[in-house]
C-alpha positions in Angstrom: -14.9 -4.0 -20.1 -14.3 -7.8 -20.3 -12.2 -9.0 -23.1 -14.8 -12.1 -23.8 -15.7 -11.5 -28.0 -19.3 -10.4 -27.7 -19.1 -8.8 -30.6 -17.6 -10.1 -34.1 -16.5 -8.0 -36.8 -16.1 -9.7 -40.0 -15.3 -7.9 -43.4 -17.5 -9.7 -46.8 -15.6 -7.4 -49.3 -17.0 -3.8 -48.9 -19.6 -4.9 -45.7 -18.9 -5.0 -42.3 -21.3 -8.1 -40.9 -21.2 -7.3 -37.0 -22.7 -10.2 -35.2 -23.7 -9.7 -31.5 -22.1 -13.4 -30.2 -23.4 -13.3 -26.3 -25.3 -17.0 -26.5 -25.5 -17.5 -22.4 -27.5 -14.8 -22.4 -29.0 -14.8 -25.7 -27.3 -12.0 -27.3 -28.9 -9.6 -24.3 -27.5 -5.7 -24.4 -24.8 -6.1 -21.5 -22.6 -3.5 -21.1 -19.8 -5.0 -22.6 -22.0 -6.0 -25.5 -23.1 -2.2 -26.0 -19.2 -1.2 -25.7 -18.0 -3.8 -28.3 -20.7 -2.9 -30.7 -19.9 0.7 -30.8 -16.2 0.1 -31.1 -17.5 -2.2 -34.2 -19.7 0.2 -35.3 -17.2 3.5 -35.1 -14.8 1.4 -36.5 -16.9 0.3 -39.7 -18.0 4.2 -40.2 -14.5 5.0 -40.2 -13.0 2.5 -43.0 -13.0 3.8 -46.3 -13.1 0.2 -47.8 -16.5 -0.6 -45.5 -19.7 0.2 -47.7 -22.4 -0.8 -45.6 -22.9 -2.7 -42.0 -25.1 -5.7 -41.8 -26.2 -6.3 -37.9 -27.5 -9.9 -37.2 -26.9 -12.5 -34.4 -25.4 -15.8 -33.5 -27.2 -18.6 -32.8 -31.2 -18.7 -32.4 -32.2 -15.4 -31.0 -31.3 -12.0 -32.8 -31.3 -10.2 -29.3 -33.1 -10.4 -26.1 -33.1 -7.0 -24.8 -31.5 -5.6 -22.0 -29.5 -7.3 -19.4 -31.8 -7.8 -17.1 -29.5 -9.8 -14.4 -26.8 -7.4 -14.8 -29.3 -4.5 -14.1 -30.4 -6.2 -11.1 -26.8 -6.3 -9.9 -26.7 -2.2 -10.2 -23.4 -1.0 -10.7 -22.0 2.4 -11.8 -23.0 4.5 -14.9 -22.3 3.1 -18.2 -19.3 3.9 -20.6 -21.9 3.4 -23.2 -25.6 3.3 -23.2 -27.8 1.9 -25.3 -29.0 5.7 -26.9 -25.3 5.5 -27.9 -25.6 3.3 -30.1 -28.4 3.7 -31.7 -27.6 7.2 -32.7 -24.5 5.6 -34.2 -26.5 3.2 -36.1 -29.1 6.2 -37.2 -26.8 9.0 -37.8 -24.3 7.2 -39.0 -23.3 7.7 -42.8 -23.3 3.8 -43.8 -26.8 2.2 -45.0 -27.0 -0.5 -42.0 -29.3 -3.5 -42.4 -30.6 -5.7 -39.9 -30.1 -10.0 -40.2 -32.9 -10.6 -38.0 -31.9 -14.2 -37.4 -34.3 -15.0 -34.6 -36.0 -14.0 -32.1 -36.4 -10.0 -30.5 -37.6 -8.4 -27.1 -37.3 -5.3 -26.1 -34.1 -3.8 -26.7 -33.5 -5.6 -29.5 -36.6 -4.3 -31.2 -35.1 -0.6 -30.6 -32.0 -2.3 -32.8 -34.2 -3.4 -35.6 -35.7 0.0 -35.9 -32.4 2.0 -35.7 -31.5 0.0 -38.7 -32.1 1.5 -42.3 -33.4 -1.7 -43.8 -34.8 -5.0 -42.2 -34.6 -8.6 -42.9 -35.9 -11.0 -40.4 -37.8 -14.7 -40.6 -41.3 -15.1 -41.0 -41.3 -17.2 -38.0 -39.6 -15.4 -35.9 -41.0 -13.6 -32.7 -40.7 -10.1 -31.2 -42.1 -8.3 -28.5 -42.1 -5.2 -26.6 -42.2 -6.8 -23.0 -41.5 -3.8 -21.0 -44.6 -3.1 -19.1 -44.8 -6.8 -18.0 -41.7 -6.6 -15.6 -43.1 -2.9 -14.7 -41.1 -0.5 -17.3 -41.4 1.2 -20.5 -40.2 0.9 -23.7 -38.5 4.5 -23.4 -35.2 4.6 -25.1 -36.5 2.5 -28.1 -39.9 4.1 -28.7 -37.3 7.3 -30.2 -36.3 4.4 -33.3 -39.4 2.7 -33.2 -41.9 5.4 -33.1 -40.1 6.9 -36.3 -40.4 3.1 -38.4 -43.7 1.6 -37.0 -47.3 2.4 -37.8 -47.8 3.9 -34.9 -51.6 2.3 -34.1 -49.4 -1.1 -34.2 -47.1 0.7 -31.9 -49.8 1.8 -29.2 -51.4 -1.8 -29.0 -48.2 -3.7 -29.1 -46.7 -1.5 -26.5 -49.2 -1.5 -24.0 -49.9 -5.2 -24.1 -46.4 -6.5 -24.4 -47.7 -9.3 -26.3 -45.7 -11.5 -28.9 -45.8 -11.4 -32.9 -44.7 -13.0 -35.3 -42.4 -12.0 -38.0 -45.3 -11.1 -40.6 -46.9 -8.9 -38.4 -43.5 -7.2 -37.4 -43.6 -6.6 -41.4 -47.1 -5.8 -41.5 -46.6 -3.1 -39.1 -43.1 -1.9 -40.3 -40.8 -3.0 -38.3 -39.5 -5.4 -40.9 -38.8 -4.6 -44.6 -39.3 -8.0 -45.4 -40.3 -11.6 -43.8 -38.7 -14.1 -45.3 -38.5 -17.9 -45.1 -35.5 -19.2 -43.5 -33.9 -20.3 -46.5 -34.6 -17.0 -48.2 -33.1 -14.9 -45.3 -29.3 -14.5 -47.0 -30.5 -14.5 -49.8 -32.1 -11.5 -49.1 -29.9 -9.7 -47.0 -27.4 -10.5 -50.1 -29.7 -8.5 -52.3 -30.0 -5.8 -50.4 -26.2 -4.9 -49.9 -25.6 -5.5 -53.4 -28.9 -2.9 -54.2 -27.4 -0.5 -51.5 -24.0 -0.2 -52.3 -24.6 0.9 -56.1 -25.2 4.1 -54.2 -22.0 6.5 -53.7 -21.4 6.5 -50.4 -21.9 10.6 -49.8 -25.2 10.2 -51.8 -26.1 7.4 -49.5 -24.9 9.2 -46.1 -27.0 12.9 -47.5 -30.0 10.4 -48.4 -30.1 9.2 -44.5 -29.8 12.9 -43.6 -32.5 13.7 -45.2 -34.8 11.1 -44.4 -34.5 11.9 -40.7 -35.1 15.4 -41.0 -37.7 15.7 -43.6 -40.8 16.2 -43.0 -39.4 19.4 -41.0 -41.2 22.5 -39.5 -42.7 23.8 -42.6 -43.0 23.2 -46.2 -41.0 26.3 -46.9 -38.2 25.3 -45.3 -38.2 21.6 -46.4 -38.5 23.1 -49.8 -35.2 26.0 -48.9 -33.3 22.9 -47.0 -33.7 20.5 -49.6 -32.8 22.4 -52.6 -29.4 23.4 -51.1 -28.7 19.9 -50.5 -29.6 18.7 -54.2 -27.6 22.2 -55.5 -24.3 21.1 -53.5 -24.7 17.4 -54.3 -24.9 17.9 -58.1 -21.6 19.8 -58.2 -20.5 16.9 -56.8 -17.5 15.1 -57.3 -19.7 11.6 -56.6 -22.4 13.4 -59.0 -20.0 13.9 -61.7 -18.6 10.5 -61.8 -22.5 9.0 -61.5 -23.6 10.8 -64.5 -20.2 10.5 -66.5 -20.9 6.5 -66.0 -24.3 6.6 -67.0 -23.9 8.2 -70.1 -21.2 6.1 -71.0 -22.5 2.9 -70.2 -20.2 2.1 -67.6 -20.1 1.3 -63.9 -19.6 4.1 -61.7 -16.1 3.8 -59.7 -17.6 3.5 -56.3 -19.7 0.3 -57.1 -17.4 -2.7 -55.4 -16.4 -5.1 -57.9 
């Protein structure tokens, strides 16, 4: 792994902002990218004081996608592959947002999708351009497939063809398309919103997203109610209500 900084990790209070910093290449998933990030991103998940991850980039693009001339090159097996992270990013406990910056392809779109919430400019463009140097969007259609509208999905897969930032909204990618001047703003909002939640709360309410619906109703029903029974006896739950009642802010909130 080269020591180059492809990755910065910068601490806003209780936020990690991870920024994927590889401009010669805009921002492309190289294998020491992929390591950095998931150092970054074990590292936020394992910090008390971190609340929630924002992911954006530097420069223009958000990310291009894979490395294409490193892939070329060959080489051995990775230390750490691209599913890697994105299970970090979805089964991780923090809420993690997406700074969509600039521009996405590929790769970078399976980012985006991993992501709890989304932010990304209006003007922006993405694309799945896979099937136009002869391979598929595999490893990202697990992310995408489970955020996207999946009629947007099938077109926009097969024809590899560029959209803008609304339509990326449109079709659920993004959350919200903002303006460039609304963009922090934004993201600003959304960690404040996010981190009123106690972080257990937050990390059962990912759980739960991911596995409901499940194989039945029964069992959604039987799986869901032992997770509402355990949460409300609660330390986290005790401390919420407590702070309600009593007008207050509860202890988790950062100040």
């Amino acid at each position: 792994m080269t020591d180059a900084p492809l990755v910065r990790s910068e601490r806003r209070g209780g936020t990690a902002v991870l920024t994927l910093d590889s401009p010669h290449n805009r921002n492309a998933l190289s294998r020491a990218l992929l390591e950095q990030l998931h150092t970054a991103l074990t590292a936020a998940s394992q910090d008390d004081g971190v609340r929630a991850v924002v992911l954006t980039g530097a420069g223009p693009v958000f990310c291009s996608g894979a490395d294409l001339k490193e892939q070329r090159a060959g080489g051995g097996p990775a230390v750490v592959g691209l599913p890697d992270i994105l299970t970090l990013i979805m089964d991780g406990p923090l809420p993690v947002i997406a700074r969509v910056n600039g521009a996405a392809r590929a790769g970078g779109l399976g980012l985006i999708a991993a992501c709890d919430l989304t932010v990304g400019l209006a003007g922006a463009t993405f694309g799945f351009s896979e099937v136009r140097i002869g391979v598929a969007p595999a490893i990202i259609a697990v992310p995408v497939l489970r955020r996207m509208e999946p009629r947007a999905v099938r077109e926009l897969f097969l024809t590899g063809e560029p959209f803008d930032g609304l339509r990326a909204q449109r079709s659920g990618l993004l959350d919200r398309a903002v303006a460039d001047d609304e963009l922090d703003a934004t993201v600003d909002q959304l960690v404040g919103q996010v981190t009123r939640g106690a972080p257990g709360a937050l990390a059962a309410t990912k759980q739960l997203l991911r596995q409901v619906p499940g194989a039945s109703l029964q069992e959604d029903f039987a799986r869901m109610a032992e997770l509402s029974a355990r949460l409300f006896t609660s330390t986290e739950a005790r401390e919420g209500i407590a702070a309600l009642l009593e007008k207050r802010t509860a202890s988790w909130v950062p100040d």
